[in-house]
N, C-alpha and C positions, 0 to 999 in steps of 0.2 A: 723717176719719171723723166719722161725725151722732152729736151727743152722745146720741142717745136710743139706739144701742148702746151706748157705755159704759157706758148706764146701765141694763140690762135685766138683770146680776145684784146690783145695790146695793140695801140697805134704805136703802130714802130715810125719813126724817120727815119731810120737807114739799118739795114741788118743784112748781112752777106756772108757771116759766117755759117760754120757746120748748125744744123738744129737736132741731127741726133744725137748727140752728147747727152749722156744720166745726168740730171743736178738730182742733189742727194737732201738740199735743202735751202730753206732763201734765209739770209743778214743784211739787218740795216743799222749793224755794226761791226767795224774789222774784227774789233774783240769776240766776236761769237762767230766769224769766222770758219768754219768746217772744210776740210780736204772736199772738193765737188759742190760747193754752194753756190747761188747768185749771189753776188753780192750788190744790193742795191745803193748808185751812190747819191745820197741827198745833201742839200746845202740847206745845214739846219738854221738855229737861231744863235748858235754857239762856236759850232762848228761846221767843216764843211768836210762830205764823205770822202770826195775827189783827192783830201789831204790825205786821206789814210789809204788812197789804192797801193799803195808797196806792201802795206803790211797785208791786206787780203790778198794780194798773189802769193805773197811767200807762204799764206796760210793755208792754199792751196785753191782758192775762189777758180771752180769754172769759168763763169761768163758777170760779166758787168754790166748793169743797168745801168745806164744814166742819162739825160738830156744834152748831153757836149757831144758834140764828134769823137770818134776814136782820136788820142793821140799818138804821134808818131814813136817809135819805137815800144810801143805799147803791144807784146805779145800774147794776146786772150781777148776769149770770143766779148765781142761789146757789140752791148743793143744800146742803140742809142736811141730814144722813145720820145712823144710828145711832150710827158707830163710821168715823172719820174716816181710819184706819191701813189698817184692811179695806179703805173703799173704794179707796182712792190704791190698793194691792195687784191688786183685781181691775178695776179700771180699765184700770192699766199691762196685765196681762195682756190683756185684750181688746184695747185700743189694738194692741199690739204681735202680736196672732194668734194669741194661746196658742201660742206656740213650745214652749213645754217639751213638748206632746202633738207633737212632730215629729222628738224624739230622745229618746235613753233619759239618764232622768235620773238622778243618783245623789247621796240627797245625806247627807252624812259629820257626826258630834255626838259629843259625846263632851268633855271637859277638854285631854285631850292624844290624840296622832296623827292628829290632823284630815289638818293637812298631810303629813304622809307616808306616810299613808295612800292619799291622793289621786295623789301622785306614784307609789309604787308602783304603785296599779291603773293610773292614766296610763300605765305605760311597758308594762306588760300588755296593753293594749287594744291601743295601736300593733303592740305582737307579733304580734298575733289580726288585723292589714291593717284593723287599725278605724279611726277618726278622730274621736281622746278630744279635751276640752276640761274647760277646770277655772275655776271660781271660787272662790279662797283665799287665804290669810291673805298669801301672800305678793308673787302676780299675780294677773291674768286672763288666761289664754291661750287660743289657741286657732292652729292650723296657724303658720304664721309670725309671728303677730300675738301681743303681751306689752303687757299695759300694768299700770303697779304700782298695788298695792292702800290702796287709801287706809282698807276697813276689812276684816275677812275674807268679811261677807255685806254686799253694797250695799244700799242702801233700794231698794224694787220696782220703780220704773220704771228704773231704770237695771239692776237685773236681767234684766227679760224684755228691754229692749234692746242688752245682751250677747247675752243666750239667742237673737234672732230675725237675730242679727249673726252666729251658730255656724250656725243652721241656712242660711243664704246661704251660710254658705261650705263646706258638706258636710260639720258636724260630726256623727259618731253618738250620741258620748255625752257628756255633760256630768255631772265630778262638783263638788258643791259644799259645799264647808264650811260648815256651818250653824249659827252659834252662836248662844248663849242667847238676848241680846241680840233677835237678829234674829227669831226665835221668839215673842219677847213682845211686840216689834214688827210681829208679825204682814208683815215683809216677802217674804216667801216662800210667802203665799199665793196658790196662782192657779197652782201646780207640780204640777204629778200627778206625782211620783215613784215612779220603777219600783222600786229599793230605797232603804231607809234603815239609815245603818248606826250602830251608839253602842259607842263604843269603849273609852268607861269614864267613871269620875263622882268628883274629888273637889275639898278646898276652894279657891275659885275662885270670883272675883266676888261673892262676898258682901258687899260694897256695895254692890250693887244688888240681889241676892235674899235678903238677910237671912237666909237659912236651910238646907242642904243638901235639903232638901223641896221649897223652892220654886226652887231649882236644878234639882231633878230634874225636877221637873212642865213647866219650861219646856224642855228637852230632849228629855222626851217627847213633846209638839206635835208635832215633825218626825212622829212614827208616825200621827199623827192628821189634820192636815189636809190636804186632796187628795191623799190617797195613793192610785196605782193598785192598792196594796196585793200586788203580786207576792210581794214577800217582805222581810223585815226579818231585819236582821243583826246580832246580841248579842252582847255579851263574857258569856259565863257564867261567867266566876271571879273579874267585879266587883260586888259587894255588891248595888249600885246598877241592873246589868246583870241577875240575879237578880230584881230585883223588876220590873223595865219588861217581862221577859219573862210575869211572872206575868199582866199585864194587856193584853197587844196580843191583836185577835182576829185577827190575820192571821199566816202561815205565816212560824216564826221557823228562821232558819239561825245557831247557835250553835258561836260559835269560842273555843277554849281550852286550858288542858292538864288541863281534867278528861275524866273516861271518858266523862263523857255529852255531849263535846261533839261533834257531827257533825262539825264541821272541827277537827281538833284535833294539836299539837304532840305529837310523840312524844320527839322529843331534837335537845340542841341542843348547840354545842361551838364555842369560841375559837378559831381557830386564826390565829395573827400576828395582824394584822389584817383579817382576815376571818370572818366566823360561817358553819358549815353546819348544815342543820335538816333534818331528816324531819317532813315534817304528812302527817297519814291524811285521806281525807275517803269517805263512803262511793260507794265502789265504786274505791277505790285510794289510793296515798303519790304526794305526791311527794319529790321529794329536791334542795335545790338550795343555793349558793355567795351567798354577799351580803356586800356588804363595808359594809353597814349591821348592828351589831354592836348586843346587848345583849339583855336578855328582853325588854324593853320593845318593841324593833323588831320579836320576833319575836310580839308581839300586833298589831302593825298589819301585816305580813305575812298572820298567820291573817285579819284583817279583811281587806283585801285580796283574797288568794287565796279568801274567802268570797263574796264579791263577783262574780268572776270565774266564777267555779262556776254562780251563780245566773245569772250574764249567758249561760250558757252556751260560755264560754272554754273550750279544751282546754289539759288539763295538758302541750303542749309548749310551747303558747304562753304559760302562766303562766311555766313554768320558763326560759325565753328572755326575756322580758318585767322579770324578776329580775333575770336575770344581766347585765340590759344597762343595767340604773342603778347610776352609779358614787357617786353620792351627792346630797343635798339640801341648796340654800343654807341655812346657818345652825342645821344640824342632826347634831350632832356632825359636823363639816367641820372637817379640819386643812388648816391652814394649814401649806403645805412650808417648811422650812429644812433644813441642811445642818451642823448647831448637834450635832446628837446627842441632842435632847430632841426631845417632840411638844408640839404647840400646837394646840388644838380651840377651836371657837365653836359655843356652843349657844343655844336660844332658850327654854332650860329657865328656869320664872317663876314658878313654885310649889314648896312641899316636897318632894311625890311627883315630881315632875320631875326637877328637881335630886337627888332620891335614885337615882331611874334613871338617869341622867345618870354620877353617880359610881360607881354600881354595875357602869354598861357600863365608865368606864374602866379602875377595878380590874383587872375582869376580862382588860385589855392586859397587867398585871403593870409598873407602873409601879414607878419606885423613890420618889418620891412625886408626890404630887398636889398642886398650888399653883392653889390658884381664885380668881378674881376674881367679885363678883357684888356687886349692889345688888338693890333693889326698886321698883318706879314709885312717881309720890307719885299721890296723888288716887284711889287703887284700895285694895283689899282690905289694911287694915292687919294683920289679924289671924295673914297668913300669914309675914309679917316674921322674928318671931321662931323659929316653927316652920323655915325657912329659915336660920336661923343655926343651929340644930339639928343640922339636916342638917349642915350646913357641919362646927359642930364634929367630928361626930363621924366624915366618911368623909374632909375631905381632911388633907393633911398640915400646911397653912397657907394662912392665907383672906387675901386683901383685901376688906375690904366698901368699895365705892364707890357713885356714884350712877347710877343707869339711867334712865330718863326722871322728874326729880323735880315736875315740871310746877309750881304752886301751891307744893307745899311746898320747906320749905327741907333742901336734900341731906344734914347732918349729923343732922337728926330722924328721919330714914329710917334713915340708918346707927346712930343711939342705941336705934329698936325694932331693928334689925337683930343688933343685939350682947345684948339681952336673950337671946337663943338660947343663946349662947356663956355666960354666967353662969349659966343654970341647968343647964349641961351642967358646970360648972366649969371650963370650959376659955379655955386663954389663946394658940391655937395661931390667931391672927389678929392685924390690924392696921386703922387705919382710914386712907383715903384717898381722901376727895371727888372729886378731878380723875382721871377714867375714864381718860382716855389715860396719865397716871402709873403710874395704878396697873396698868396693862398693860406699859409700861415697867418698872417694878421688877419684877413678878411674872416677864417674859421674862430681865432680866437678872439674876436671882438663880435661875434654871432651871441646872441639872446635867443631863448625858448620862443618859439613863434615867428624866428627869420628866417630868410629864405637864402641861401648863401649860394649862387648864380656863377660857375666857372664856365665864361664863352671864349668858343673859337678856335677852340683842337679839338676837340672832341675825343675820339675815339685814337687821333693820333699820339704815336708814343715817342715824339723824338721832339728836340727845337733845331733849327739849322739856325746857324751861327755864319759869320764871315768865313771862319777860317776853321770851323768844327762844327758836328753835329752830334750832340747831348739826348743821351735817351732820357725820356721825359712822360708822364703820363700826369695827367689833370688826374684822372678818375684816381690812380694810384696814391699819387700827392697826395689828395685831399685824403684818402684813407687811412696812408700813412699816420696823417697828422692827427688826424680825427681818433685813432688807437692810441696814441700818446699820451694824447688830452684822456681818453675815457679809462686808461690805467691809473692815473693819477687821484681818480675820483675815489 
């Protein structure tokens, strides 16, 4: 493609070289690199791209994006641009044909339910003979094709180059998990989204947004830029979801269990292990069977089935579409034995998580609840203790261990972690660094009728360490262990 289309929606500040030139592809890294690329240079949080321009010219980089003046003795074409993230955004988009305007997009915001949100309307769409596709936190899928996610929103070019990979292969819709992050980084622009949906708002990431304000504002983006604006989809019984409604001009479809909410939960009820739910939405209920359990599940359901409503889904195929997902990796997922207790894995990683988290499995009627959980290192310190909180006060006995402690050191994590537990006054926990242990003690100090609760990786299968990263899997561990013990018997 002639760089002077990719460059017909960018604010340029100064551009005076050739624009017929073929770029053959865009990096927003030297390492990827290609004979004939742009290479875009950004000033990350780590690094800065401007350090690696040797290695992209020697690698053969066409032209250079970046926000600095060309430098002297600097031989290649250079755009020098307002806002260097935007470009690289609507570059990839043109590059790649504005795919997203060739499927209905959807794309999903919120602190929690992202993912399972996702999966549910996924197994929806498929019901309704649609052909869904998804990028989130856990893959990228699409028909036969899974490849894992290395973050929950890719940076742009490797976006729209998924997205223009679905629309080849006959995908209709595409939902994508949109987090903060990718929002401030302006990766997902160049998406005309059909809906957008926010599923709720609490503390989270506040290391990088300093303040539940600038949390919110970066969340609300998704409503604002390239929106085809069909309709937007709110939780109206969160705070947060309250206010983002006060300010969208575009047509809001509000899911909840309050009276004013157009999709909205009538009643819900335990049954074994399975939850059934009546939701009203106007102009009918439905009424359906899930064996995804908890209040919390049945807010991403209403987001969901909101979603479905607006895509124009019929309520058999919502209800079939339910009934046919058995569950989600890493998302209150038990793991089977033969033992007489249960063992779940969750990717619950905040307070309010971990509270819903404990709250859905009370609700099983366990005789008690034995949790394991840490906290990441190099993230949001402040939620630590609040999570030990939690911990004291709903399970029966805690292991605090370590979850990805990356930089820091695992025991500093588990000493904010147990500050919870002191101001609760409670002594109803243990500590123990080595994650796989402490899944081993927690399993074999389990009794017939307990509930055995591994939070906070979920689906993930590695730990990051200071200076190594250890493949790792909760759900594996515990089965591991769990065949040990049941050969013995």
């Amino acid at each position: 493609m002639k760089l002077r289309e990719l460059l017909a929606e960018i604010k340029l500040a100064n551009f005076s070289d050739q624009a017929d030139v073929e770029i053959s592809g865009i990096a927003y890294s030297s390492s990827l690199v290609e004979p004939g690329n742009i290479f875009a240079a950004i000033k990350g949080f780590k690094a800065d791209g401007h350090d690696f321009l040797p290695e992209a010219i020697k690698k053969g980089a066409a032209a250079i994006i970046s926000e600095r003046q060309k430098p002297e003795k600097v031989d290649i074409i250079w755009i020098q641009v307002t806002d260097a993230r935007e470009a690289l955004a609507l570059i990839s988009a043109a590059f790649y044909g504005y795919p997203a305007f060739n499927l209905k997009t959807i794309g999903i915001t919120g602190t929690k339910g992202k993912t399972t949100v996702s999966y549910i309307l996924e197994s929806i769409l498929r019901a309704a003979g649609l052909n869904p596709g998804v990028i989130g936190t856990i893959d990228y899928r699409w028909n036969d094709q899974r490849f894992a996610a290395p973050r929950t929103t890719p940076e742009a070019p490797d976006i729209q180059k998924i997205l223009k990979q679905m629309v080849e292969s006959s995908v209709t819709h595409c939902m994508l998990e949109v987090s903060s992050h990718s929002l401030e980084l302006k990766r997902v622009l160049g998406i005309g989204f059909d809906l957008a949906v926010f599923t709720n708002l609490s503390g989270e990431h506040l290391d990088y947004h300093q303040t539940m304000e600038n949390y919110f504002e970066a969340k609300k983006k998704l409503f604002f830029l390239n929106h085809k604006r069909q309709a937007s989809i709110v939780n109206i019984d969160d705070p947060w979801g309250q206010k983002l409604i006060s300010e969208l001009p575009m047509r809001t479809i509000t899911f909840g269990f309050r009276p004013e909410a157009l999709v909205r939960a009538e009643n819900f009820d335990i049954e074994g292990r399975e939850m059934k739910a009546q939701v009203s939405y106007p102009g009918g209920r439905l009424n359906f069977r899930t064996k995804l359990i908890g209040r919390h599940n049945l807010y991403n359901f209403l987001a969901a089935i909101s979603a479905a409503l607006a895509l124009s889904v019929s309520p058999q195929a919502i209800i079939k579409g339910i009934s046919q997902l058995e569950s989600i990796p890493g998302r209150l997922e038990f793991v089977p034995n033969s033992l007489g207790f249960s063992v779940v894995v969750d990717y619950a990683h905040t307070d309010s998580a971990l509270e819903n988290l404990l709250q859905a499995v009370k609700s099983l009627n366990p005789a008690r609840i034995i949790l394991i959980f840490g906290c990441g290192g190099d993230r949001d310190r402040s939620k630590r203790s609040r999570m030990g909180e939690v911990a004291a006060r709903l399970a029966d006995w805690t292991i605090i261990t370590s979850d990805n402690p990356r930089s820091e050191e695992p025991e500093k994590i588990i000493q904010d972690i147990e500050q919870g537990f002191v101001k609760t006054d409670s002594r109803n926990y243990e500590q123990m660094a080595d994650r796989r242990a402490a899944i081993q003690k927690a399993i074999t100090m389990a009794a017939p009728g307990d509930f055995v609760v591994i939070a906070g990786k979920g689906h993930e299968t590695y730990q990051i360490f200071k200076d190594h990263t250890l493949s790792f899997s909760d759900y594996d561990t515990a089965l591991e262990i769990i065949k040990k013990i049941e050969e013995k018997k």
